[in-house]
Backbone as a ProteinNet text record, in pm:
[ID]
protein_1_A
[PRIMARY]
XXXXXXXXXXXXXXXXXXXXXXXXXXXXXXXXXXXXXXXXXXXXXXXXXXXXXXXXXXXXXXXXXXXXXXXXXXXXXXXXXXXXXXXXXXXXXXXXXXXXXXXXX
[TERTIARY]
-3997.1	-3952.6	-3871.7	-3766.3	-3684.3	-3705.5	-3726.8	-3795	-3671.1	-3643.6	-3544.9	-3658.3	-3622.8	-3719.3	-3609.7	-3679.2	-3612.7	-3761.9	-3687.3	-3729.7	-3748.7	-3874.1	-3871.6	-3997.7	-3995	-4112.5	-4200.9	-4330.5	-4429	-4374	-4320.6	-4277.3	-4170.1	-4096.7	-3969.4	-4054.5	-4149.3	-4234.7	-4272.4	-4352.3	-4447.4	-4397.4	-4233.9	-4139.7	-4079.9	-4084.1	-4057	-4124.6	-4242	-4386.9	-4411.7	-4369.8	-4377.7	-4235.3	-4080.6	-4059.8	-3988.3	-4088.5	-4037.4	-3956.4	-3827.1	-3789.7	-3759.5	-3716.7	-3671.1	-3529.3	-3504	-3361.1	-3347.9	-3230.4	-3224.5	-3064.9	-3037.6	-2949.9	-2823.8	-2820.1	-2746.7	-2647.1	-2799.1	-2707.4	-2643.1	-2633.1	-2509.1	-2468.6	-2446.2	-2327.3	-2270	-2301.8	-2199.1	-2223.7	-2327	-2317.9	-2471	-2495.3	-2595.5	-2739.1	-2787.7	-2965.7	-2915.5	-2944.5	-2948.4	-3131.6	-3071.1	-3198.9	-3167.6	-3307.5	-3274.9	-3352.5	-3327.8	-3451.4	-3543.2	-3594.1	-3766.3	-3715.7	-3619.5	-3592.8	-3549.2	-3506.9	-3413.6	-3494.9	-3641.5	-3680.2	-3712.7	-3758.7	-3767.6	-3621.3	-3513.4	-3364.6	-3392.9	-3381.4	-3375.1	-3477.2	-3624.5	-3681.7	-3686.3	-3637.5	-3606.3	-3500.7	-3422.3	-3264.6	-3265.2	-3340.8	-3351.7	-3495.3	-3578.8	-3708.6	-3840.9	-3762	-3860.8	-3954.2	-3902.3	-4039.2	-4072.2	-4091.3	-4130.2	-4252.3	-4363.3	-4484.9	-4509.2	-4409.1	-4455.3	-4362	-4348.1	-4250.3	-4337.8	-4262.7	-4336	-4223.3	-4211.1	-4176.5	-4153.3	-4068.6	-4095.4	-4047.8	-4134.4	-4104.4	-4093.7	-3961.8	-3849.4	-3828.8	-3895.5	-3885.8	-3719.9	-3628.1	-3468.5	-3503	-3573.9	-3608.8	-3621.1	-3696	-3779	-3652.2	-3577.3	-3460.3	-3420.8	-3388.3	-3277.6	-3157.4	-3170.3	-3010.1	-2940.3	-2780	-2697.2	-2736.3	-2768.5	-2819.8	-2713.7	-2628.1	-2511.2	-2553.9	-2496.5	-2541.9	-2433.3	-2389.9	-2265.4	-2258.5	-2185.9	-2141.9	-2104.6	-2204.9	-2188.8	-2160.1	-2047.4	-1915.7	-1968.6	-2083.3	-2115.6	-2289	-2348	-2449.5	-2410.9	-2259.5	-2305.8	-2343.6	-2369.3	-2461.7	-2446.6	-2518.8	-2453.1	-2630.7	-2624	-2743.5	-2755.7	-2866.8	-2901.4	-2885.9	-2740.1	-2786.1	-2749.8	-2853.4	-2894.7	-2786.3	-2723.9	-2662	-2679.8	-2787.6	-2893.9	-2990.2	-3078.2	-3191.1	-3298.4	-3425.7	-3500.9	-3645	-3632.2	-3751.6	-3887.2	-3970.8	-4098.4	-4173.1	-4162.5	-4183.9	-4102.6	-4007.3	-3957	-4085.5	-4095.2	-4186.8	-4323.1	-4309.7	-4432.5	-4547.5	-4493.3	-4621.9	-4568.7	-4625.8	-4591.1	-4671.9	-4603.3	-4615.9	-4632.1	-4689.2	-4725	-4654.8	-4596.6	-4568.6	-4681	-4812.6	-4926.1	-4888.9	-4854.1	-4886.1	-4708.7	-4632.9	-4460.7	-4496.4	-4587.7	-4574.1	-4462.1	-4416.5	-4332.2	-4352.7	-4356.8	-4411.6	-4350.8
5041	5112	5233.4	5259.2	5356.4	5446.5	5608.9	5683.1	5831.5	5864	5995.5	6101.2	6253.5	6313.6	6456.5	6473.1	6625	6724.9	6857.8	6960.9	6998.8	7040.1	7084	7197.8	7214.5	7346.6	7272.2	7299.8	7215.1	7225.5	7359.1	7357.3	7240.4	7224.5	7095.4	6967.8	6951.2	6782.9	6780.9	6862.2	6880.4	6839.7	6901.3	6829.8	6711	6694.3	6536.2	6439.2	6488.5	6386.8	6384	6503.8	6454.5	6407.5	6400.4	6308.7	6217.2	6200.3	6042.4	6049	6104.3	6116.6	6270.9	6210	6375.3	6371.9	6509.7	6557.4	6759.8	6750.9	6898.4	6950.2	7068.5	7170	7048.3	7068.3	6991.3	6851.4	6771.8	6656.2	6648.1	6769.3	6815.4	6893.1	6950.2	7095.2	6992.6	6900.8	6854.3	6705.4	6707.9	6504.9	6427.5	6512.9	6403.1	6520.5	6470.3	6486.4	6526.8	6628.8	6683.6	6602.9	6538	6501	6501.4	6465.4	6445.8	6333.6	6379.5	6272.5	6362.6	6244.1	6363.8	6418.4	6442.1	6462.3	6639.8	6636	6737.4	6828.9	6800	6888.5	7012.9	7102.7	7168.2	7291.8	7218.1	7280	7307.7	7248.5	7257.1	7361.4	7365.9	7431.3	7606.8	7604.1	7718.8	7752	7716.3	7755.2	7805.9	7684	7718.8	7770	7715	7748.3	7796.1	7928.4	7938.8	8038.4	8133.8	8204.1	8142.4	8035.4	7968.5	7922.5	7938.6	7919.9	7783.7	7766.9	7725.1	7516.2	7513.7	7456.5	7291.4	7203.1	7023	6962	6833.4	6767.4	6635.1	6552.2	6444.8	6333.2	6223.1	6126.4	6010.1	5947.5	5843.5	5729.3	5627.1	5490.9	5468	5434.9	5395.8	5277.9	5201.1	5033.8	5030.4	5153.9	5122.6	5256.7	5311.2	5392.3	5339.7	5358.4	5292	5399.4	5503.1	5543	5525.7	5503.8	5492.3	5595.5	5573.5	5675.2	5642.8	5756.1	5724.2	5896.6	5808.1	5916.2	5984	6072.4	6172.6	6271.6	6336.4	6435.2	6568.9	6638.3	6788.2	6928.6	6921.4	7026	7142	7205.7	7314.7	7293.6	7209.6	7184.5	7088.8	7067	6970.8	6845.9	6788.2	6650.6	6577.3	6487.2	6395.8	6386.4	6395.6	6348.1	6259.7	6235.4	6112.2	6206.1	6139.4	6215.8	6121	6085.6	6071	6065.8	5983.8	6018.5	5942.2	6019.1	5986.5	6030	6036.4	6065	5973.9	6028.4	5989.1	5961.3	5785.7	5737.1	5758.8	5802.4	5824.1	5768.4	5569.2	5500.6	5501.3	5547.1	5570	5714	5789.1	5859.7	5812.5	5835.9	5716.8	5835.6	5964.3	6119.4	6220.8	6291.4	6447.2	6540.2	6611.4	6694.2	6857.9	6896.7	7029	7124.6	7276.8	7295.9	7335.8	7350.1	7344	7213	7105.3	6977.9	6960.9	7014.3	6973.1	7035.4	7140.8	7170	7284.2	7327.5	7396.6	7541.2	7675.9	7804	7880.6
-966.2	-1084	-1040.2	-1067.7	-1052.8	-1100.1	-1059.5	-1162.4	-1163.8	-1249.2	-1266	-1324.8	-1295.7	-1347	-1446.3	-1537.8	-1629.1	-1599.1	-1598.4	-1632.2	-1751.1	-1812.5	-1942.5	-1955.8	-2078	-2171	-2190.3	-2207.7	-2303.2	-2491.7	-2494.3	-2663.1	-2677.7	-2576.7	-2617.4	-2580	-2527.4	-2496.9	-2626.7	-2643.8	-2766	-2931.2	-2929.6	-2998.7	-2995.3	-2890.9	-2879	-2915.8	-2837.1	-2894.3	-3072.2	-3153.3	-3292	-3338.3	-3275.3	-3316	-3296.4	-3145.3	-3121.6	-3002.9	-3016.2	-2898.8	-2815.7	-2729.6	-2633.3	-2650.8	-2673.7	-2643.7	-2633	-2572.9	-2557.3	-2614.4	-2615.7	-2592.4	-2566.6	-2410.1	-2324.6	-2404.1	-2423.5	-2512.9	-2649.6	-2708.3	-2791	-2741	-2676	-2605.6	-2488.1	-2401.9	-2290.7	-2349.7	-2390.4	-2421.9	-2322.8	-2282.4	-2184	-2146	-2108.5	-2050.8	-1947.5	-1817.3	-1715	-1642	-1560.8	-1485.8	-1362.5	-1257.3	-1085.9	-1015.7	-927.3	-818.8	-774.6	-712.8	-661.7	-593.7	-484	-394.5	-427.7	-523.5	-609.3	-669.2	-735.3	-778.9	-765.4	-621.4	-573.5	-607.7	-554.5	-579.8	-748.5	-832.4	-969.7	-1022.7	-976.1	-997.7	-959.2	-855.6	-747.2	-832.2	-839.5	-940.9	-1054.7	-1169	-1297.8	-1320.4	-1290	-1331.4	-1246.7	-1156.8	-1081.5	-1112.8	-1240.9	-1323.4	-1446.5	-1455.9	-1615.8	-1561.1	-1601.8	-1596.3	-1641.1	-1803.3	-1835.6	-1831.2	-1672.9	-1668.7	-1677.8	-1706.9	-1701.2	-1636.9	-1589.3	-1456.1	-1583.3	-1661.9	-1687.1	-1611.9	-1608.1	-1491	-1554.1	-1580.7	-1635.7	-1560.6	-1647.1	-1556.9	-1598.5	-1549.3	-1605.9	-1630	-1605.3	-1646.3	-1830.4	-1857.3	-1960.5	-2043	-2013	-2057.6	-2165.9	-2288.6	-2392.7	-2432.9	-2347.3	-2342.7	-2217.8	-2220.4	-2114.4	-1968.6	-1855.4	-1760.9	-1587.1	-1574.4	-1497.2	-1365.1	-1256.4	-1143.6	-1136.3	-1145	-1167.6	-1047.9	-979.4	-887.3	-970.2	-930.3	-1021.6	-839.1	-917.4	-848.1	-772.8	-896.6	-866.1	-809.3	-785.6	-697.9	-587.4	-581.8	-471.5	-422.3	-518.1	-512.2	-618	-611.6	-743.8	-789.1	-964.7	-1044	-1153.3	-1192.8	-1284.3	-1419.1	-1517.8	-1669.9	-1755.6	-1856.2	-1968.5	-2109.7	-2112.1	-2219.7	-2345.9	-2413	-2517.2	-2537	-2641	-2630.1	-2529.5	-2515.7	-2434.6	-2468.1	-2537.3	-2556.2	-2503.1	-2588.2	-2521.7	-2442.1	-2465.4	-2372	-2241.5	-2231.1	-2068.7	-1999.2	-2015.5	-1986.6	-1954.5	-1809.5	-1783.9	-1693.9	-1663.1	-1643.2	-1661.5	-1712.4	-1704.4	-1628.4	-1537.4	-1461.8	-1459.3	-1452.5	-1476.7	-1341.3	-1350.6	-1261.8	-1112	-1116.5	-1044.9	-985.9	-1006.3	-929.4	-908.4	-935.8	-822.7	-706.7	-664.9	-505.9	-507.6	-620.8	-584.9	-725.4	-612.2	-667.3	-730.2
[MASK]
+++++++++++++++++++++++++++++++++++++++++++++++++++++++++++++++++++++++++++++++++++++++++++++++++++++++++

């Protein structure tokens, strides 16, 4: 199973979970979901969210995805990532992660 992961709030899961799906900011202001690889999270977190307490890890089977999901090269990190362009079915979400369990402080 191929797994992509987003950064998020518990207040934006929490919204999602009542209704239905996930989406953010992002996918009306550029068009797409900002996600990574495991590999990535650490960078992402360190970057964007390294005083949010209140940060969650969601972990995205792309199998089970029903929006379009394309690996893109972003300019200003360097690297290329997995984004989402769509909302993000609840059944793709297969754990959520708390920031205590990414390993990263």
């Amino acid at each position: 199973m191929p797994t992509i992961f987003h950064a998020t709030t518990s207040d934006l899961w929490d919204t999602a979970k009542k209704s239905g799906t996930y989406t953010v900011a992002s996918l009306r202001d550029e068009g797409f979901i900002h996600c990574c690889t495991e590999e990535q999270i650490p960078r992402i977190v360190e970057r964007i969210y390294k005083n949010n307490d209140d940060l969650l890890i969601l972990c995205i089977d792309t199998h089970k995805l029903e929006s379009q999901m394309v690996y893109e090269w972003s300019p200003s990190l360097t690297a290329t990532f997995p984004h989402v362009y769509g909302p993000i079915n609840l059944e793709a979400v297969t754990e959520v992660r708390v920031k205590k369990d990414i390993g990263v402080i």
